[in-house]
C-alpha positions in Angstrom: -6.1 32.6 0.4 -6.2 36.2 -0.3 -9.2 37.9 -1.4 -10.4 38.9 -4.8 -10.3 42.8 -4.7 -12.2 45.8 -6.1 -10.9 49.0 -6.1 -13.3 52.0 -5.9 -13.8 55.7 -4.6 -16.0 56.7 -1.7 -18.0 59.3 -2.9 -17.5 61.9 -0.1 -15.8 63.6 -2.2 -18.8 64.6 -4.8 -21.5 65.7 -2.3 -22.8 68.8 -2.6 -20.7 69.4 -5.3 -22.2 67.2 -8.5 -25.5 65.3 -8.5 -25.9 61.7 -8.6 -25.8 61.3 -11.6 -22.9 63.5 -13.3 -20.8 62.0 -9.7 -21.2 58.5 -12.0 -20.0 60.3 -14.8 -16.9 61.5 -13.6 -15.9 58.8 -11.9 -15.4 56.4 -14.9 -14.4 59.4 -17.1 -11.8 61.2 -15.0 -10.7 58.5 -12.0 -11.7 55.3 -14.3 -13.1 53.3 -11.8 -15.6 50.8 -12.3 -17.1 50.3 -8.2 -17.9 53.4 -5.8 -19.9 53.4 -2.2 -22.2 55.9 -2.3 -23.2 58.2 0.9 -26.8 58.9 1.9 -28.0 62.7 1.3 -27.9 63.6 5.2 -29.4 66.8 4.0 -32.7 65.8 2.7 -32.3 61.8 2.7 -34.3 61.0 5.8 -36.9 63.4 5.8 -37.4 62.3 2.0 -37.6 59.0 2.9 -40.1 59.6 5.8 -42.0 61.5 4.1 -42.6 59.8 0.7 -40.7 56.6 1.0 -41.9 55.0 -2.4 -40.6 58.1 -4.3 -37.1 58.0 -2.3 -37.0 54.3 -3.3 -37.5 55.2 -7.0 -35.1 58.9 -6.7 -32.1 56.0 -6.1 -33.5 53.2 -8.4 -32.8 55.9 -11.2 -29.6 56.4 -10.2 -28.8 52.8 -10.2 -30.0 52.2 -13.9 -28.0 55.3 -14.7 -24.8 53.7 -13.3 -25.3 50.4 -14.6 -25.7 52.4 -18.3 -22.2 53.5 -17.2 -20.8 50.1 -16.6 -20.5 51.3 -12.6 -21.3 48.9 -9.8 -22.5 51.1 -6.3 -21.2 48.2 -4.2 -21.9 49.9 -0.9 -23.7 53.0 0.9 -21.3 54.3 4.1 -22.7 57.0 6.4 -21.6 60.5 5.2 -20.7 61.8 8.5 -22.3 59.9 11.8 -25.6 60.2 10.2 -27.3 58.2 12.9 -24.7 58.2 15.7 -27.6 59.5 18.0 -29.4 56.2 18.2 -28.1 55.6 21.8 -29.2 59.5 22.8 -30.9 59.9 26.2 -34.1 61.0 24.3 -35.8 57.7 23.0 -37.8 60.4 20.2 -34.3 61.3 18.7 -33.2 57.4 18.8 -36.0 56.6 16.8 -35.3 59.7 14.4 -32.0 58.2 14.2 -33.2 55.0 13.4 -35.2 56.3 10.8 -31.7 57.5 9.0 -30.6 53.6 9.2 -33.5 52.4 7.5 -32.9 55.0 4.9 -29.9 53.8 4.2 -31.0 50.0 4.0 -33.4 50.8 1.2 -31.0 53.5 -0.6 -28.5 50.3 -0.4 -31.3 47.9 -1.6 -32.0 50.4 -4.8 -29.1 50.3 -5.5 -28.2 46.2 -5.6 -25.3 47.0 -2.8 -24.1 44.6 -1.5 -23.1 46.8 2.0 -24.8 49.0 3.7 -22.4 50.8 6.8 -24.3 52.6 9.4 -22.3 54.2 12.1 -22.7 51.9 14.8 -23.0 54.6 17.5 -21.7 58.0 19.0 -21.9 58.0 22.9 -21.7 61.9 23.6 -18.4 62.5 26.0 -20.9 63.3 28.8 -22.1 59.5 28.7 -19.3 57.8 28.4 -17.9 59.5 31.2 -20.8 58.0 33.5 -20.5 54.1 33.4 -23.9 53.3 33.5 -24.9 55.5 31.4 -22.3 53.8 29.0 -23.6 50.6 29.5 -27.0 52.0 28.6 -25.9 53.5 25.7 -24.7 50.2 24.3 -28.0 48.2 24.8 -29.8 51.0 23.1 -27.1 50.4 20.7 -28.0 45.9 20.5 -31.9 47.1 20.7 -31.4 49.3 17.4 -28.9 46.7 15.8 -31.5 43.7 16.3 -34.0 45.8 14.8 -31.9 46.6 12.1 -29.8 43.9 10.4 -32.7 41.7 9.7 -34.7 44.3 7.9 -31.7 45.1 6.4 -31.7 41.4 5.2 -35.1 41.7 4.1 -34.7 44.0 1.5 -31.8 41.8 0.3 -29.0 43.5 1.0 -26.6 40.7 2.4 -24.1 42.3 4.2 -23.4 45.2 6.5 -20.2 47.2 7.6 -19.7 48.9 10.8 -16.0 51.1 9.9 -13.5 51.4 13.1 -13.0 54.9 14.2 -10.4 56.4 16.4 -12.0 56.7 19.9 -13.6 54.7 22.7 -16.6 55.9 22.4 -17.3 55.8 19.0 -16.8 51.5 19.2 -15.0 49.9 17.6 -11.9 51.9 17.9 -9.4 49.0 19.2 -8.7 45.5 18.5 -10.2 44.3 21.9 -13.4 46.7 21.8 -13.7 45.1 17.5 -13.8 41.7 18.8 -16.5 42.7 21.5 -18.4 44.7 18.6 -18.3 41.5 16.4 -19.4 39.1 18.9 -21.9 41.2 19.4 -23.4 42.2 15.7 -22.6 37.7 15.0 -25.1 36.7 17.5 -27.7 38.8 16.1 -26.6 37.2 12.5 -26.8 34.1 13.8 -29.9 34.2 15.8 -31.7 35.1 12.9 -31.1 32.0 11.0 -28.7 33.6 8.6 -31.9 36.3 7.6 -29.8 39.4 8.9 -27.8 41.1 6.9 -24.0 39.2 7.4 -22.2 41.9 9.6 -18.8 43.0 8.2 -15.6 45.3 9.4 -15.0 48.3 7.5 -11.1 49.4 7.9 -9.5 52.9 7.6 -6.3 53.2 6.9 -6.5 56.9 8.3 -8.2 55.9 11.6 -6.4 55.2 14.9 -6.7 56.1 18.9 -4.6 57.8 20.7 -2.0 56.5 22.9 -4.1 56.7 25.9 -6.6 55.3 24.8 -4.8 52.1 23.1 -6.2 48.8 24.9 -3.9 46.5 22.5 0.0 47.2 20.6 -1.4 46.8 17.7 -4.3 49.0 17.9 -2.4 51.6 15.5 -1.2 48.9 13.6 -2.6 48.0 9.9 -0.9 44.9 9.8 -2.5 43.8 13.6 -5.7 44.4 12.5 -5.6 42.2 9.6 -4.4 39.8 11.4 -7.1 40.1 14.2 -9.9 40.1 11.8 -8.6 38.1 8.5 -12.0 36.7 7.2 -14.2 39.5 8.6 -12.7 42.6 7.4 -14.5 43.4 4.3 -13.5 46.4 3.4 -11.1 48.9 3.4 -10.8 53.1 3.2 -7.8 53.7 1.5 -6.3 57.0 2.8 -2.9 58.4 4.0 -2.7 60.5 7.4 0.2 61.7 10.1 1.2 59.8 13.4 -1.3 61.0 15.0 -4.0 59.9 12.8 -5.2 63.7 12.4 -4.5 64.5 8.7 -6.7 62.9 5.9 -4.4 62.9 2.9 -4.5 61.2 -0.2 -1.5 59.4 -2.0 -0.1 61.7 -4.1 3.8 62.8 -4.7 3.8 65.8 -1.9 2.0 63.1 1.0 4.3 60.3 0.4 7.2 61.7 2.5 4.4 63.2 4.9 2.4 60.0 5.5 3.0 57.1 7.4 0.7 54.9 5.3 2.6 52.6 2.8 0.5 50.9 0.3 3.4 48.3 -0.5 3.1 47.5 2.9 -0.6 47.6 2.6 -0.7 45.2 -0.6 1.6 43.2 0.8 -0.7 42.8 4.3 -3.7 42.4 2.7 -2.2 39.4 0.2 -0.4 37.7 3.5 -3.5 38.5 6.1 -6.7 38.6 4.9 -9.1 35.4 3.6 -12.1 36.4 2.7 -13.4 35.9 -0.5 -14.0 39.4 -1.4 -12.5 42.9 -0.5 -13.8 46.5 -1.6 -11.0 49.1 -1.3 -12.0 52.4 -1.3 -10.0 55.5 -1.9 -11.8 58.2 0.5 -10.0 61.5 0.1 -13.2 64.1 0.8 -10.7 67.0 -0.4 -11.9 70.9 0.0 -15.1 71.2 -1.0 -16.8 74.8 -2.1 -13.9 75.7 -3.8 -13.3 75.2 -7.7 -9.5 74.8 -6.9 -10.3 72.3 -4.1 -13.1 70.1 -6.1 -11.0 69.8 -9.0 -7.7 68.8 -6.4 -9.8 66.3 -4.7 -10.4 64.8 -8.2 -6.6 64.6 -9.2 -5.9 64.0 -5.4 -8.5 60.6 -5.4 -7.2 59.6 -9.1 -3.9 59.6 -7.8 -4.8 57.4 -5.0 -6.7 54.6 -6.9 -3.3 54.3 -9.1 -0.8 54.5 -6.6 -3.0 51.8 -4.5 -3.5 49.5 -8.0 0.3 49.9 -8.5 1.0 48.7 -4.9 -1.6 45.5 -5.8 0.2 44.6 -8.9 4.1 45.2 -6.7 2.1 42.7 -4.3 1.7 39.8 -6.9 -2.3 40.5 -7.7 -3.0 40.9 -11.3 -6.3 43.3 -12.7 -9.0 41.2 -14.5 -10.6 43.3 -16.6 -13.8 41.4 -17.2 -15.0 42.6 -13.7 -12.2 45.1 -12.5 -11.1 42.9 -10.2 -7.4 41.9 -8.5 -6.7 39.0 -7.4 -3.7 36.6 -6.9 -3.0 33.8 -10.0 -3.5 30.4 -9.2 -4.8 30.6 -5.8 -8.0 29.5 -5.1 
């Protein structure tokens, strides 16, 4: 059965260049989406949160009533950039002020009614990973931070969380052998919490991939082979274009197409064929040139472009848009 699918932006794009608020805005005027994962403010979010936490709660409660005045669902909250990838660091004083950026994002998620929350599951530093124990070590500080975390996640009632695949071994999961590890792992915390943790989730890139040397599967660069590996527990998507050597972030837009290797047909047709859970959030994340008024306003006709191409690719596919919830899905099945 193929899932029911929202389409959305990641709002990368709109950091440090709107506020919350007008970032709402001009995604349903100008891209005309109705769902959008949010990013935490690695800036000032932790320290705020630290510092006043009941006030951080209510700064992103606002936001939420101001997006559901706009008819927008935040669905998710993603790490902007490895915000707490440091919670396996030698130091156990900058773990815990890495951990501190994880529960910020649980309770941004949870003001926000999201229904993910995506942490960076970790980022071993090159020297650590090089020294096998040390890597070892590195991943039980990893399970110590994760147990901690997915049941007070679940607590504040967000039910679901999304660890995204990246493009190198140590930044798990980055294959299809070292996912299935990840999984096992994150589903025995789920599970031996009596169903109380936050449900863990995989978060797929589209843009993301190892390099050859590192490949531990065939498929490991392979959409398709990741759908198929994980079919009921990918829940979500990054919908990007990139080069064969998954360097380039590009979006899908006339002067890509040619360039990229990504096809969204393909895509459509992958995700209708592969995947069973119930429910899929597809993201376009182009982040574009920020700081710039020539690059802000081309990521905004660059992510635009990329929610149409990737909605005409659905309907090529067979799904059909319901409008009463912005939602795709396939007629008849069940």
């Amino acid at each position: 059965m193929a899932p029911k699918i929202f389409v959305g932006v990641n709002l990368n794009f709109s950091k440090f260049v709107y506020g919350h608020k007008r970032t709402l805005e001009v995604v349903r005027n100008e891209i005309g989406v109705k769902h959008v994962e949010a990013v935490p403010d690695m800036d000032f979010g932790t320290v705020f949160f630290a510092r006043k936490p009941d006030k951080f709660r209510a700064f992103h409660e606002e936001i939420a009533e101001h997006a559901n005045k706009l008819g927008i669902k935040i669905a998710s909250v993603l790490t902007f950039y490895r915000d707490n990838g440091y919670i396996c660091h030698p130091d156990a004083d900058v773990r815990e002020n890495a951990y501190l950026t994880m529960q910020a994002m649980a309770v941004q998620g949870a003001a926000y009614g999201a229904k993910l929350v995506g942490p960076v599951l970790n980022c071993i530093l090159k020297e650590d990973f090089e020294d096998r124990s040390r890597r070892a070590e590195c991943m039980e500080q990893t399970w110590e931070a994760w147990e901690r975390w997915l049941p007070e996640l679940g607590a504040l009632g967000v039910p679901g969380a999304t660890v995204e695949q990246l493009s190198t071994l140590r930044e798990p999961p980055s294959t299809i052998p070292q996912c299935r590890q990840v999984m096992d792992c994150l589903m025995r915390i789920y599970r031996k919490s009596g169903g109380k943790a936050a449900r863990p989730w995989l978060c797929y890139d589209l843009g993301h991939g190892v390099t050859d040397d590192e490949k531990e599967s065939d498929g490991d660069g392979s959409f398709a082979a990741w759908f198929k590996a994980f079919p009921d527990q990918i829940r979500e998507i990054h919908v990007k274009n990139t080069d064969s050597q998954f360097m380039a972030a590009w979006p899908f837009s006339p002067e890509y197409d040619k360039k990229g290797i990504i096809d969204l047909n393909k895509v459509a047709a992958a995700i209708r064929d592969y995947l069973t859970g119930d429910e899929l959030y597809a993201f376009v994340e182009y982040p574009g040139k920020r700081g710039r008024i020539i690059g802000e306003e081309d990521a905004l006709a660059k992510n635009a472009d990329s929610v149409r191409a990737f909605c005409k690719a659905l309907a090529g596919a067979g799904f059909v848009e319901n409008p009463a919830d912005a939602s795709w899905s396939i007629p008849g099945k069940k």
